[in-house]
Each structure stands twice: as C-alpha cells, then as structure tokens.
CHARMM-style PDB file with segment names, atoms N, HN, CA, C and O in Angstrom:
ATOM      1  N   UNK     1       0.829  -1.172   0.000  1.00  0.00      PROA
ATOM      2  CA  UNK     1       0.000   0.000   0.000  1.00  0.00      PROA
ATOM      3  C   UNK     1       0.877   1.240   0.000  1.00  0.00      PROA
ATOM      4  O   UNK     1       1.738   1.487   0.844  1.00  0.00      PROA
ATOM      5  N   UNK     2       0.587   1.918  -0.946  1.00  0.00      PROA
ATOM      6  HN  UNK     2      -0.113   1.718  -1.632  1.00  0.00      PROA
ATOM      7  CA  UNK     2       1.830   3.268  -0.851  1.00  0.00      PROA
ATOM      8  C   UNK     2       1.038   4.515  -0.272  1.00  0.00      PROA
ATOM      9  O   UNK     2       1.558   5.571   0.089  1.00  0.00      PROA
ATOM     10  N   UNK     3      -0.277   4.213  -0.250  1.00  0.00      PROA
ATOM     11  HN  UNK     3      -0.699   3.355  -0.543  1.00  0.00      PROA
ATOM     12  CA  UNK     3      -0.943   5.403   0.922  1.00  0.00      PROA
ATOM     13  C   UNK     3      -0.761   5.425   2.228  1.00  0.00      PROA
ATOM     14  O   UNK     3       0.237   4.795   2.578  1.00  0.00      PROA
ATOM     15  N   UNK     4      -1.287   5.857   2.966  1.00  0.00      PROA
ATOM     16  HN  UNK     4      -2.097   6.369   2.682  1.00  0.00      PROA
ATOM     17  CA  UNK     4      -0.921   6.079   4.670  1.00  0.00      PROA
ATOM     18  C   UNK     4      -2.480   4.960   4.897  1.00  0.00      PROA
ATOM     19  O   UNK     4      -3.666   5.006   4.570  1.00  0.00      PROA
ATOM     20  N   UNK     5      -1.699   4.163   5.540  1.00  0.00      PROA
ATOM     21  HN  UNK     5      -0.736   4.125   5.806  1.00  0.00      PROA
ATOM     22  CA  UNK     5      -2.932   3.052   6.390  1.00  0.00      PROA
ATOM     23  C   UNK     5      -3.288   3.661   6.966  1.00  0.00      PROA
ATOM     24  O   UNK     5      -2.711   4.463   7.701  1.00  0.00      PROA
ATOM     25  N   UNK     6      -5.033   3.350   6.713  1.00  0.00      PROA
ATOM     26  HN  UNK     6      -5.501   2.699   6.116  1.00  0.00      PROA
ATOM     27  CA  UNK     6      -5.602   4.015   7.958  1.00  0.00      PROA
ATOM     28  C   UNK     6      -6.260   2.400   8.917  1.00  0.00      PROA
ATOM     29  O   UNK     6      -6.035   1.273   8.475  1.00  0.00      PROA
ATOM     30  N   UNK     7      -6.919   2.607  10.000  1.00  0.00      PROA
ATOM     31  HN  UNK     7      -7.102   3.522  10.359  1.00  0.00      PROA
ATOM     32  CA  UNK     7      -7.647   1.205  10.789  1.00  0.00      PROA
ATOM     33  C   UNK     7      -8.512   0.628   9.972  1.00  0.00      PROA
ATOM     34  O   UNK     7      -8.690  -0.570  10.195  1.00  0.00      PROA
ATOM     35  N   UNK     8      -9.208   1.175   8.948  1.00  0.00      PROA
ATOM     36  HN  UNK     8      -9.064   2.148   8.767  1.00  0.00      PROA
ATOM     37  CA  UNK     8     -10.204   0.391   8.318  1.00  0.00      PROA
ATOM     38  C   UNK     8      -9.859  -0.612   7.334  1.00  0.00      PROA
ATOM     39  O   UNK     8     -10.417  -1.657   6.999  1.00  0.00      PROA
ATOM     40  N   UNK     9      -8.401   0.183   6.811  1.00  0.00      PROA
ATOM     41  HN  UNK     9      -7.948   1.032   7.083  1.00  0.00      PROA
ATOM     42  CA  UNK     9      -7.902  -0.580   5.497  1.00  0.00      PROA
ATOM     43  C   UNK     9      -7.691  -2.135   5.303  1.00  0.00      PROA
ATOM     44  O   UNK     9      -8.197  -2.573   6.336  1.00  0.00      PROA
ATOM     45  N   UNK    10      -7.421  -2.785   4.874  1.00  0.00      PROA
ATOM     46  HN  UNK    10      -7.009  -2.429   4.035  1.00  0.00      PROA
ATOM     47  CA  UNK    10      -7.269  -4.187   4.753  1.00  0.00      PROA
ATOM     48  C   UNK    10      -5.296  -4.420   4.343  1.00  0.00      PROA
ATOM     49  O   UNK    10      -4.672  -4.305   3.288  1.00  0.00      PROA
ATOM     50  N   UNK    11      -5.015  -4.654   5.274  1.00  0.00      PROA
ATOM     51  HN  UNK    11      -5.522  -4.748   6.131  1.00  0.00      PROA
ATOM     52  CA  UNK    11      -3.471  -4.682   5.312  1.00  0.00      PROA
ATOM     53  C   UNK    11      -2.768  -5.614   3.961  1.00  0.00      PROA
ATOM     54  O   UNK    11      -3.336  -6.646   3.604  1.00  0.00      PROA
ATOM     55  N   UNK    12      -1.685  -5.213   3.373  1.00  0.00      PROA
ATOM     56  HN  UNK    12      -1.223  -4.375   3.663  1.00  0.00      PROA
ATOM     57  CA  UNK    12      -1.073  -6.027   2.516  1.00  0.00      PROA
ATOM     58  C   UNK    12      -1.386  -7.943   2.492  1.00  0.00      PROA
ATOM     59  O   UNK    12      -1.296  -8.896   1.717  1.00  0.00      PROA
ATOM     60  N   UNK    13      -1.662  -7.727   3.462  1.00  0.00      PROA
ATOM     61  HN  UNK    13      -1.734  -6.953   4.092  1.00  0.00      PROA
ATOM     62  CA  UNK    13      -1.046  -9.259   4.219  1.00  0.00      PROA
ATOM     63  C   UNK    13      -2.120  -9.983   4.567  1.00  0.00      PROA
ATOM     64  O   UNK    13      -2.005 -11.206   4.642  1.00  0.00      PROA
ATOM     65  N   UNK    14      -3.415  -9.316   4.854  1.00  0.00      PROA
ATOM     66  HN  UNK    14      -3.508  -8.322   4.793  1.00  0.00      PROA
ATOM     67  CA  UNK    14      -4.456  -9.995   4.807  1.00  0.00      PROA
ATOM     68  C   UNK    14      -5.200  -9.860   3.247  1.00  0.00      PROA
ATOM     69  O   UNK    14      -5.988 -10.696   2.808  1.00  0.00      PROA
ATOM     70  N   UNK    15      -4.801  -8.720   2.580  1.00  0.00      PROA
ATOM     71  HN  UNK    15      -4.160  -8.040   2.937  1.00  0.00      PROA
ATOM     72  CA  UNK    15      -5.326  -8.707   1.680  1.00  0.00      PROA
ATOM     73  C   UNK    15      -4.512 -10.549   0.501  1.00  0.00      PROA
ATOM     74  O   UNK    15      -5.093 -11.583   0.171  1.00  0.00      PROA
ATOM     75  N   UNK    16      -3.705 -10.292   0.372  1.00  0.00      PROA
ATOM     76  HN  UNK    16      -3.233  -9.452   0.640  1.00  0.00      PROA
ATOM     77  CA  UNK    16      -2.883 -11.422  -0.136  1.00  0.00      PROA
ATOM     78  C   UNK    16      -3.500 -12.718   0.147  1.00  0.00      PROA
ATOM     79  O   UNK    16      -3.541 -13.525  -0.782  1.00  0.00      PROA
ATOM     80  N   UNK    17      -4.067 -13.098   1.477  1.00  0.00      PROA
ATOM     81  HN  UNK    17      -4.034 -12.443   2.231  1.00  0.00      PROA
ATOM     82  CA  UNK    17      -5.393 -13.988   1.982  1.00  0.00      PROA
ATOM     83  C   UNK    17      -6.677 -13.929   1.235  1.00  0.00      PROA
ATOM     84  O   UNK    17      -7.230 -14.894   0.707  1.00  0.00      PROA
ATOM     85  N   UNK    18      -7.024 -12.910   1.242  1.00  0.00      PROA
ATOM     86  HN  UNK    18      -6.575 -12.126   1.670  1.00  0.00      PROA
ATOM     87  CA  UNK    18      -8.712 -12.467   0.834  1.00  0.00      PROA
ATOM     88  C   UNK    18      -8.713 -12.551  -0.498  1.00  0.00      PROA
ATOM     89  O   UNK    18      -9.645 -13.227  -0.934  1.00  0.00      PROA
ATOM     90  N   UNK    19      -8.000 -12.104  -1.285  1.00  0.00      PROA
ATOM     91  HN  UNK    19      -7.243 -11.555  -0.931  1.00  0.00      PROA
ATOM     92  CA  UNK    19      -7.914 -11.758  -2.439  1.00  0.00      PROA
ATOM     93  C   UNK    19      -8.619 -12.761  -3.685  1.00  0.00      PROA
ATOM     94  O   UNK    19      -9.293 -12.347  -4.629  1.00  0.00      PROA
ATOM     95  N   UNK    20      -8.314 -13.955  -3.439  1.00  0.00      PROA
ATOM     96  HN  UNK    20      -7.767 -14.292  -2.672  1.00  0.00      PROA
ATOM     97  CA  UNK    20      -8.074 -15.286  -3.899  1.00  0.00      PROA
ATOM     98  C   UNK    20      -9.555 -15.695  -3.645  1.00  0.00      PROA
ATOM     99  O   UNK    20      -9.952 -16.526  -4.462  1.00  0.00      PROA
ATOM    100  N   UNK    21     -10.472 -15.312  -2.705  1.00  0.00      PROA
ATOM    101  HN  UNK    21     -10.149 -14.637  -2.041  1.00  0.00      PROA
ATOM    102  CA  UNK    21     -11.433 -16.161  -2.501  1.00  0.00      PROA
ATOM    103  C   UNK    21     -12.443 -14.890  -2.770  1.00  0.00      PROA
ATOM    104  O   UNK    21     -13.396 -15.011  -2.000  1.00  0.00      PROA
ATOM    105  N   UNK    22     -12.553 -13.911  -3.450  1.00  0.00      PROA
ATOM    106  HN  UNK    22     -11.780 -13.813  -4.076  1.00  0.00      PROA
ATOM    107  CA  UNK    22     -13.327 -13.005  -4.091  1.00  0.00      PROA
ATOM    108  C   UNK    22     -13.688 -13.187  -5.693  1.00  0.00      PROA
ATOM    109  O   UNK    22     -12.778 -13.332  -6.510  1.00  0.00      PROA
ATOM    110  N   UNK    23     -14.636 -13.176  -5.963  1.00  0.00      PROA
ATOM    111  HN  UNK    23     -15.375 -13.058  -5.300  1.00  0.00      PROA
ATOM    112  CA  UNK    23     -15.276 -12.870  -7.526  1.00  0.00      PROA
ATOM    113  C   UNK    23     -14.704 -12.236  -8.191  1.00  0.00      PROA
ATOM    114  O   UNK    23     -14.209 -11.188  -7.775  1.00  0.00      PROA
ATOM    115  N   UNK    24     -14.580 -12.615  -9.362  1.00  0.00      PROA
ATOM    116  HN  UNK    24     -14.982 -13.466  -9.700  1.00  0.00      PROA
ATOM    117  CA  UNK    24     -13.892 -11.760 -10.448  1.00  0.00      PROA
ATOM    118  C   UNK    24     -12.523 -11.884 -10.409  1.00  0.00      PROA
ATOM    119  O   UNK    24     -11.912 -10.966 -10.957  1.00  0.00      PROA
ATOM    120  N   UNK    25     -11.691 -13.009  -9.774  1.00  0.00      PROA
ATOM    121  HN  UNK    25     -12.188 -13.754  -9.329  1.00  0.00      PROA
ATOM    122  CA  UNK    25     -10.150 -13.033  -9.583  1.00  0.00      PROA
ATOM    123  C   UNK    25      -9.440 -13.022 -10.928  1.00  0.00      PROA
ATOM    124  O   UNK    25     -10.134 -13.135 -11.938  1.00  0.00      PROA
ATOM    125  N   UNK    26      -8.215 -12.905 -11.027  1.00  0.00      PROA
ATOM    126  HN  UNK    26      -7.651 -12.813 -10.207  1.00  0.00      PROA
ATOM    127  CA  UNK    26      -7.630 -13.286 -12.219  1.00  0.00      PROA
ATOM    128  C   UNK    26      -7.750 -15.172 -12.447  1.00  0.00      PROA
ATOM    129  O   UNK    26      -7.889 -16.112 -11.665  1.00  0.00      PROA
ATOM    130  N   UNK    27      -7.657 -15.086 -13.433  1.00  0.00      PROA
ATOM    131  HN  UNK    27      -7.544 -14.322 -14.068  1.00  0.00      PROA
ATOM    132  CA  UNK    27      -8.073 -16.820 -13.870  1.00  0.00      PROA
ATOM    133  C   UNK    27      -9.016 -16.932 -13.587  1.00  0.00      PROA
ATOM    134  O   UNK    27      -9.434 -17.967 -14.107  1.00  0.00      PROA
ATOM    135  N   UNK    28      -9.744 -16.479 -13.015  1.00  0.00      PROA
ATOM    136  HN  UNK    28      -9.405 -15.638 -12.593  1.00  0.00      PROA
ATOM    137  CA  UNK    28     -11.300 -17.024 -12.817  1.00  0.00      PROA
ATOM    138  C   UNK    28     -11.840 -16.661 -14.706  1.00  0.00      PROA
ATOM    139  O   UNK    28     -11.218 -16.058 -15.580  1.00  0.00      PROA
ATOM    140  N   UNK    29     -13.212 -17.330 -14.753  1.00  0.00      PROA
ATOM    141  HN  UNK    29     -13.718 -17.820 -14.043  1.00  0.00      PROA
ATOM    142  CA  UNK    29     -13.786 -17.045 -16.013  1.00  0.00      PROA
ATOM    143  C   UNK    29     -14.375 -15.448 -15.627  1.00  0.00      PROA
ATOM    144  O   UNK    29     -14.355 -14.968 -14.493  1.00  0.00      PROA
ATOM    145  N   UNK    30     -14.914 -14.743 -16.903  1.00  0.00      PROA
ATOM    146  HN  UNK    30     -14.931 -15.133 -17.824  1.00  0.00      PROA
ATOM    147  CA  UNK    30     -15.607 -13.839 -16.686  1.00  0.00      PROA
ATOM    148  C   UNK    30     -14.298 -12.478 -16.587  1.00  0.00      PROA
ATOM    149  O   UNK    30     -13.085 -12.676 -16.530  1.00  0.00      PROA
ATOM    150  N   UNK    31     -14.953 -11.222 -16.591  1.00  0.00      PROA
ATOM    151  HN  UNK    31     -15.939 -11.062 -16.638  1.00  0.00      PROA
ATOM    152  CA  UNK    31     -14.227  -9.849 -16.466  1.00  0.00      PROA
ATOM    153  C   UNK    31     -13.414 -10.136 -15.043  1.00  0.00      PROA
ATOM    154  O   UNK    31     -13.868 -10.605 -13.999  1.00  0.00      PROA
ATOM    155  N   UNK    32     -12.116  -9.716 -15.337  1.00  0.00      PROA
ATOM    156  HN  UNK    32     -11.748  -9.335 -16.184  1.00  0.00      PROA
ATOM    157  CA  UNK    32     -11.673  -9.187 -13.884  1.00  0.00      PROA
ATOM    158  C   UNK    32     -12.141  -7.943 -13.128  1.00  0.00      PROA
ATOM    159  O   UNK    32     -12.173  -6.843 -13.678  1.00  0.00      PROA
ATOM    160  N   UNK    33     -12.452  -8.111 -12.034  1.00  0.00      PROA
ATOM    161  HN  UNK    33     -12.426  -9.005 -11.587  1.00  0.00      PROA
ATOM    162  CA  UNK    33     -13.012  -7.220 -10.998  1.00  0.00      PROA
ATOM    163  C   UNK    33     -12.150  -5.921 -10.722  1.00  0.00      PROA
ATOM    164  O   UNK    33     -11.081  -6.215 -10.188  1.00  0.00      PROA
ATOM    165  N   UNK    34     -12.321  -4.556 -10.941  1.00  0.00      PROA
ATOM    166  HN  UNK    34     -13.189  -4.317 -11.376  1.00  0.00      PROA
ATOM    167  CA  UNK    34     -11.519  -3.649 -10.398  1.00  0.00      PROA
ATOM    168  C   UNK    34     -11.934  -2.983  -9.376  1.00  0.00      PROA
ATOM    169  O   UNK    34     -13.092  -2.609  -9.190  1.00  0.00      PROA
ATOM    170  N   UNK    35     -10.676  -2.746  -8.424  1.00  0.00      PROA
ATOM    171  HN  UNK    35      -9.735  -3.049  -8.575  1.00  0.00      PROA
ATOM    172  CA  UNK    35     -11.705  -2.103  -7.390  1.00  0.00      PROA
ATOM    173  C   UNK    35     -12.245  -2.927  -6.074  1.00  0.00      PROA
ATOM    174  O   UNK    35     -12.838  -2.297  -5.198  1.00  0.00      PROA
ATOM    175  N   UNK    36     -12.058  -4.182  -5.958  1.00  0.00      PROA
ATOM    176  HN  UNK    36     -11.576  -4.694  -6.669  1.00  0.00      PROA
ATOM    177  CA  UNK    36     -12.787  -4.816  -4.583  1.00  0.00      PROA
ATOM    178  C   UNK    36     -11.640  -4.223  -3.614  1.00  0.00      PROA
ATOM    179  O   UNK    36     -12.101  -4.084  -2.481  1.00  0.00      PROA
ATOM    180  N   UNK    37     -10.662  -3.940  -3.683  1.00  0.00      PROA
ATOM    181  HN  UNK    37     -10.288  -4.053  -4.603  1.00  0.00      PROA
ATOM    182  CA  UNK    37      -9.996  -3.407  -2.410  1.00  0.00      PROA
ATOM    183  C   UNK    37     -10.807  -2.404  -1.511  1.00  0.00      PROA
ATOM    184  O   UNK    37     -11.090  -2.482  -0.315  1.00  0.00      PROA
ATOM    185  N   UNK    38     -11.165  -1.211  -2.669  1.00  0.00      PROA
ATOM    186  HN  UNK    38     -10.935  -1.148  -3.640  1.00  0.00      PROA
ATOM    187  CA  UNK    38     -12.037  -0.286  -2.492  1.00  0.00      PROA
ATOM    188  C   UNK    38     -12.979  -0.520  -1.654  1.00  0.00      PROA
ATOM    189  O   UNK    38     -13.129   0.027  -0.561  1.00  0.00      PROA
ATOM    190  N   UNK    39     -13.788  -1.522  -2.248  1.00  0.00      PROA
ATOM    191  HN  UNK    39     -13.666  -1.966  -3.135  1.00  0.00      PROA
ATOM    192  CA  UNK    39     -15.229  -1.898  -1.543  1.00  0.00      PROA
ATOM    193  C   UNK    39     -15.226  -2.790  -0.290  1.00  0.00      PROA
ATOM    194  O   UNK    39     -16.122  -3.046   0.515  1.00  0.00      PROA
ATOM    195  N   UNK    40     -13.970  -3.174  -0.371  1.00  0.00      PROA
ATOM    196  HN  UNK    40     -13.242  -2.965  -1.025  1.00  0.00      PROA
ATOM    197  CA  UNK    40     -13.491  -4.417   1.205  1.00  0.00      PROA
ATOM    198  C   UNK    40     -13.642  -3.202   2.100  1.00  0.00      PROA
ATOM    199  O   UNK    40     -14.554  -3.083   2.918  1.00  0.00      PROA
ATOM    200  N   UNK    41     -12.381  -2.021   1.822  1.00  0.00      PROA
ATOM    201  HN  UNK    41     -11.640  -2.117   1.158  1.00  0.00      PROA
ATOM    202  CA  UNK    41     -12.294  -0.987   2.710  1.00  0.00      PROA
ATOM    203  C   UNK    41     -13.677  -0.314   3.095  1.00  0.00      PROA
ATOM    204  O   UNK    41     -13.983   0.058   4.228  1.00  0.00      PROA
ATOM    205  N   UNK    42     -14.236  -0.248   2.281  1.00  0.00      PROA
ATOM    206  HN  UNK    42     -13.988  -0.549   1.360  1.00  0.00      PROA
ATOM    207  CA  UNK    42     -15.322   1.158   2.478  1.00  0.00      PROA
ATOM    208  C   UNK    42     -16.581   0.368   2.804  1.00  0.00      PROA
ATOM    209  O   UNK    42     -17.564   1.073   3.030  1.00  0.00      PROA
ATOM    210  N   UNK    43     -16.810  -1.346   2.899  1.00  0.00      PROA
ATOM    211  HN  UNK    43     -16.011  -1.919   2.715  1.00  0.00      PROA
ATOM    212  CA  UNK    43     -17.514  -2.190   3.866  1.00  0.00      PROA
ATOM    213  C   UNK    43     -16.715  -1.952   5.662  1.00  0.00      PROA
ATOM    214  O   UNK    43     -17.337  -1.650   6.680  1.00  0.00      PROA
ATOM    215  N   UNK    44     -15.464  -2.168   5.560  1.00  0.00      PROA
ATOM    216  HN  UNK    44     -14.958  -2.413   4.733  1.00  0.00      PROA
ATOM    217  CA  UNK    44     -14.934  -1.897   7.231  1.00  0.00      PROA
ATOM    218  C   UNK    44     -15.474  -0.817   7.488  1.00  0.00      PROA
ATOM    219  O   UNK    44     -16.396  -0.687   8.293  1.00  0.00      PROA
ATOM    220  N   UNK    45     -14.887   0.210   6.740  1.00  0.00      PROA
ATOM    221  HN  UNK    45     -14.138   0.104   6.086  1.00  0.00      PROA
ATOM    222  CA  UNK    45     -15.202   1.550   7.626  1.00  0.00      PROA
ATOM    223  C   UNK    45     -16.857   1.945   7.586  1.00  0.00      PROA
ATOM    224  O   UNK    45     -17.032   3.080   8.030  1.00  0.00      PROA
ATOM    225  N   UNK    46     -17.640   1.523   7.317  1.00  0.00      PROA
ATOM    226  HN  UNK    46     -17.498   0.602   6.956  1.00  0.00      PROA
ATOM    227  CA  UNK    46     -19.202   1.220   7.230  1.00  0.00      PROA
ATOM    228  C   UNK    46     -19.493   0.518   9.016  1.00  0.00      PROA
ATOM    229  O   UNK    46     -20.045   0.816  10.075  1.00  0.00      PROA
ATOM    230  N   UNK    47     -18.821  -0.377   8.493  1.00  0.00      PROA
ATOM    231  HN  UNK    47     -18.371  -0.619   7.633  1.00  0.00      PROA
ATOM    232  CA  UNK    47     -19.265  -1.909  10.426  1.00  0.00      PROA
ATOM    233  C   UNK    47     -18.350  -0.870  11.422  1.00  0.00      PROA
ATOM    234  O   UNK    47     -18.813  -0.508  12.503  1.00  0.00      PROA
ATOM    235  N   UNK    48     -17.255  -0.507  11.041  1.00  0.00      PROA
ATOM    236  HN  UNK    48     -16.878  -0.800  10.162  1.00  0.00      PROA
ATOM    237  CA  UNK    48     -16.568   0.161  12.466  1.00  0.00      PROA
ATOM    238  C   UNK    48     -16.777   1.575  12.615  1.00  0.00      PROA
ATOM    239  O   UNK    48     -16.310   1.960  13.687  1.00  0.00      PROA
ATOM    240  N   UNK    49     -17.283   2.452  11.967  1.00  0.00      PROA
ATOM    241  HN  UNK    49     -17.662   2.140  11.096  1.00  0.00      PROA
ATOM    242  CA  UNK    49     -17.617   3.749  11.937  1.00  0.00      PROA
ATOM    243  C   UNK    49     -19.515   4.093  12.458  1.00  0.00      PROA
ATOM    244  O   UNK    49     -19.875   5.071  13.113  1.00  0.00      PROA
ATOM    245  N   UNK    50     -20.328   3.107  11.990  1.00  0.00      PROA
ATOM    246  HN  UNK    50     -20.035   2.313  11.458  1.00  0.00      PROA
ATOM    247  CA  UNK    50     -21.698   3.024  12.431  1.00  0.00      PROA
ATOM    248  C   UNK    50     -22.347   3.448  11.356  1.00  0.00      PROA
ATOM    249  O   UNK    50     -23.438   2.902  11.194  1.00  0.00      PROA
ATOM    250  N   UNK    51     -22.017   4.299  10.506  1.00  0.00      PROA
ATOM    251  HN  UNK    51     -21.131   4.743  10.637  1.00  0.00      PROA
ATOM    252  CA  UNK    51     -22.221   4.972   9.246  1.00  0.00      PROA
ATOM    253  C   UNK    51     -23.638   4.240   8.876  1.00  0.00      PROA
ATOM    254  O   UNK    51     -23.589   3.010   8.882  1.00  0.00      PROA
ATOM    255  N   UNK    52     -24.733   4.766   8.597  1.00  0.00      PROA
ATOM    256  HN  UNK    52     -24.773   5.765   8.593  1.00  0.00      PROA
ATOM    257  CA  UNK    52     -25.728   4.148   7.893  1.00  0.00      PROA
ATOM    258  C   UNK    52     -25.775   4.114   6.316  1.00  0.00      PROA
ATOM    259  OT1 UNK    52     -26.699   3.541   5.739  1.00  0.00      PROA
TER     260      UNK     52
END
C-alpha cells in the first residue's frame, strides 16, 4: 500500500489472503473485478464507523 494506512484498510497481508477467494479473480472465467480493495475498505469503515 503506498498510501498512509488508515484502521479500516485491509493490510497487505491480509489482503494477499482475501484476495483469492473473491469474484472476479484473475483466472477465474468472466471480467476481472476492479476495485474490490475499495469496496473491502469502504464495507470496514461502514461496520466500524456506524455509518448508515
């Protein structure tokens, strides 16, 4: 990550975990997905912020 981590983000290291078991992976059939980092993050900060 070359931005400044913030608590919500999804760390290098778990992301490298997660990555693989999401829709749209590389090798999977179908378009590759752009962007689920995005939406991993901005689901955390949703559950840990209260945000409706």
């Amino acid at each position: 990550m070359t931005q400044r981590h913030r608590i919500h983000d999804v760390s290098d290291k778990f992301w490298k975990i997660l990555e693989p078991h999401l829709p749209g992976r590389e090798g999977g059939w179908g378009e590759k997905v752009r962007g689920s980092r995005k939406f991993i993050n901005a689901v955390l900060w949703i559950l840990i912020s209260g945000s409706p």
